[in-house]
N, C-alpha and C positions, 0 to 999 in steps of 0.2 A: 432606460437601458444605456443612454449615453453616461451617465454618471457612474453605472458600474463598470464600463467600460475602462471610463476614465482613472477607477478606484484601481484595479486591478492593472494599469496600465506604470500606474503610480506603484503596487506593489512588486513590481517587475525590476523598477526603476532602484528599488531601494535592495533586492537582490543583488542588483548587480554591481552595487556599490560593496556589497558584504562579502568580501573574499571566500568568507568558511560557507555562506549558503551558496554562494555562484559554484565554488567543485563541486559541491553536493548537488548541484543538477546537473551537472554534466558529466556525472560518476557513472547513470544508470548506462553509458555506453560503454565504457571500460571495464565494468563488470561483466558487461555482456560478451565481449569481448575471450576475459578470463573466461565463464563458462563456455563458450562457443568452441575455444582452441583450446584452453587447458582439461578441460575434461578430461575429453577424448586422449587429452597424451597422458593424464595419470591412468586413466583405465590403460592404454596400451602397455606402461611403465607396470603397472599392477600386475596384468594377466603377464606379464614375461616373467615378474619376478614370484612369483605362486604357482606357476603353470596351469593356473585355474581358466577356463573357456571365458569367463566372463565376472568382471567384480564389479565394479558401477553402473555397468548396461541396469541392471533392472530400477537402478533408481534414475537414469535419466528425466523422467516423466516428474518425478521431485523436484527435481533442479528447474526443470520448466513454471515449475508450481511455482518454486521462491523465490526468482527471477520476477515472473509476472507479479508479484506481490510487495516486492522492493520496490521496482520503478514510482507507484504510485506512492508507496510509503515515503519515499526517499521527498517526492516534493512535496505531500502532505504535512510533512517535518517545516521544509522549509515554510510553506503558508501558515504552519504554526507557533514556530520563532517570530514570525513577522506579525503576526497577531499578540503574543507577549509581548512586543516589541513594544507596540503600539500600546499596549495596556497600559504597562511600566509606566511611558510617557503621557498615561490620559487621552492620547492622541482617537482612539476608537468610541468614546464621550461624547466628545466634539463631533466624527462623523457620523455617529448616529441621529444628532440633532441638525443635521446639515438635509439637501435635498434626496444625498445618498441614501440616510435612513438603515435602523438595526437591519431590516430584512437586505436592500440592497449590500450592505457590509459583508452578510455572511456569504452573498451569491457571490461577492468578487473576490473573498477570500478561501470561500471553503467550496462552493461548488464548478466556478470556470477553472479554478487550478486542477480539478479532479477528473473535470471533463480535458483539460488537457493532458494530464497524465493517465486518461484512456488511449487517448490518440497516439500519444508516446510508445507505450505499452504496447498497442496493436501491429506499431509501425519496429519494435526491437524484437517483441517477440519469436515472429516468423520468422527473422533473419536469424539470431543468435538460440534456439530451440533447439535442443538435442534429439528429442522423440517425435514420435511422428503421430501430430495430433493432426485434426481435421478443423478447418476452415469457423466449424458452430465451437469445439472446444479452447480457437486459437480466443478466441469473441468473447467467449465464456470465461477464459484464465484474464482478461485483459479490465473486465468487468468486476470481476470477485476480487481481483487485485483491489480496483478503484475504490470498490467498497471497503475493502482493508483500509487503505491507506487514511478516507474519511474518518474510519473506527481511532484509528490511531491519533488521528488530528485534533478530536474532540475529547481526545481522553487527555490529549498535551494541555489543551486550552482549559478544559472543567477541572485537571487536578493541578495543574500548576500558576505557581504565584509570581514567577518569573521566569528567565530565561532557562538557567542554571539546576530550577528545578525542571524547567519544561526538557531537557536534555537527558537527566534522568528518568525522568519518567517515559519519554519516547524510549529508553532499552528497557525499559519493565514490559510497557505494553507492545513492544515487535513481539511481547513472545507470544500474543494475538496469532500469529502467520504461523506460528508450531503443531498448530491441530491438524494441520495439513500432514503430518508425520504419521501420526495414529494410522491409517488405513494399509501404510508400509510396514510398521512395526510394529505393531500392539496386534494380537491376535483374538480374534473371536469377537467374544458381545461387550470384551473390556474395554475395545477401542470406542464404544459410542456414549462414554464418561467424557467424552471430550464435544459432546455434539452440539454444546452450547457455543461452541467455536465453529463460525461460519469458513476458517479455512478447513477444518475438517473435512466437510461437506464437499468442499474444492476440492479435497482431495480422493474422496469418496468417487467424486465424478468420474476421475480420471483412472480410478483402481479399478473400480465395479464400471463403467461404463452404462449405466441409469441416467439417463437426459431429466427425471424428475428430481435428482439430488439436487440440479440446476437453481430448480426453484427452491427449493431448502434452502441451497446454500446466501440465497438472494432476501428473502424472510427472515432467516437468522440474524443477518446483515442489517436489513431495514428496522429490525427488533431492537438494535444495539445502540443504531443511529438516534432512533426514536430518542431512546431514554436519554443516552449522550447530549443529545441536540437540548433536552429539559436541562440537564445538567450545568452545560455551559448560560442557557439562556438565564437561572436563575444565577449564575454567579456573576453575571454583569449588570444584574440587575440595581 
């Protein structure tokens, strides 16, 4: 545990050397931010200029969604730059044959970052949250996020060959976090074409109010991970 510690302590270190990943974790606050106080003043800007009762209210509970989904994504990006990083230079070779070791590698790269950016999540969420979720669904967006963000990190690392492509391909695969839309805008039995996408299910939770989507959307997740996690392990093979 000390070595992973120490891996992970070292990948911190090299963050914060990185100007472009260092704003990018400290973005998920200034977004939160935007949605917390701009919302609310386009909807008011909105409903005075329509005269309509209400035009973003029903999607607030959305915004919660992609919110709780970015955070995680946002650092999962960066533990994933840092992983090509490391590729590029051979540098991840080396510490797999040290006492770190392939499994210790992945735990201080892909799962203490994820487990951090649960806590992040839990702790922006409740503050910057437009709707009024309950304490199991704040838990639950903060979780299904964390799982995104993993999804997204394993797809930078299994499909990309370097940095440059690992950057494109993180905006191919955000669009992972858009199934979360279907349950708002797609009507009827056309929205569950989308049900292969565990934010769907995220967003299923929060539409329909069913605590068993919960676990759907968490199986989906683990389903995705699974295959990813082969994916990457055979390319560093």
């Amino acid at each position: 545990m000390r070595t992973i510690r120490i891996s992970f302590i070292h990948m911190l270190g090299f963050v914060r050397r990185d100007m472009m990943l260092l704003a990018a974790g400290v973005s998920p606050i200034f977004i939160g931010l935007v949605i917390r106080l701009g919302i609310p003043f386009s909807e008011k800007m909105l409903t005075e200029m329509t005269g309509l009762p209400y035009v973003l209210v029903p999607y607030f509970s959305l915004f919660d969604i992609l919110y709780a989904a970015i955070i995680p994504v946002i650092f999962c990006f960066i533990t994933a730059m840092v992983m090509l990083e490391e590729r590029d230079d051979h540098i991840d070779r080396y510490l797999f044959v040290t006492q770190l070791g392939r499994f210790g590698y992945y735990v201080s790269r892909v799962v203490l970052p994820a487990a951090f950016s649960f806590v992040v999540t839990a702790i922006l969420l409740p503050a910057c949250k437009l709707s009024d979720l309950s304490v199991l669904e704040l838990l639950f967006l903060s979780l299904a996020g964390t799982l995104q963000g993993i999804i997204i990190a394993l797809l930078v690392v299994g499909f990309s060959a370097n940095k440059l492509e690992g950057m494109a391909v993180t905006k191919v695969s955000s669009l992972v976090m858009l199934g979360s839309l279907a349950p708002y805008f797609i009507p009827g039995p056309y929205r569950y074409l989308l049900s292969f996408m565990p934010s769907f299910w995220t967003g299923m939770v929060i539409t329909e109010k069913q605590p068993i989507f919960m676990l759907v959307s968490v199986l989906v997740a683990a389903l995705w991970i699974v295959v990813l996690w082969k994916k990457v392990g055979r390319k560093n093979n």
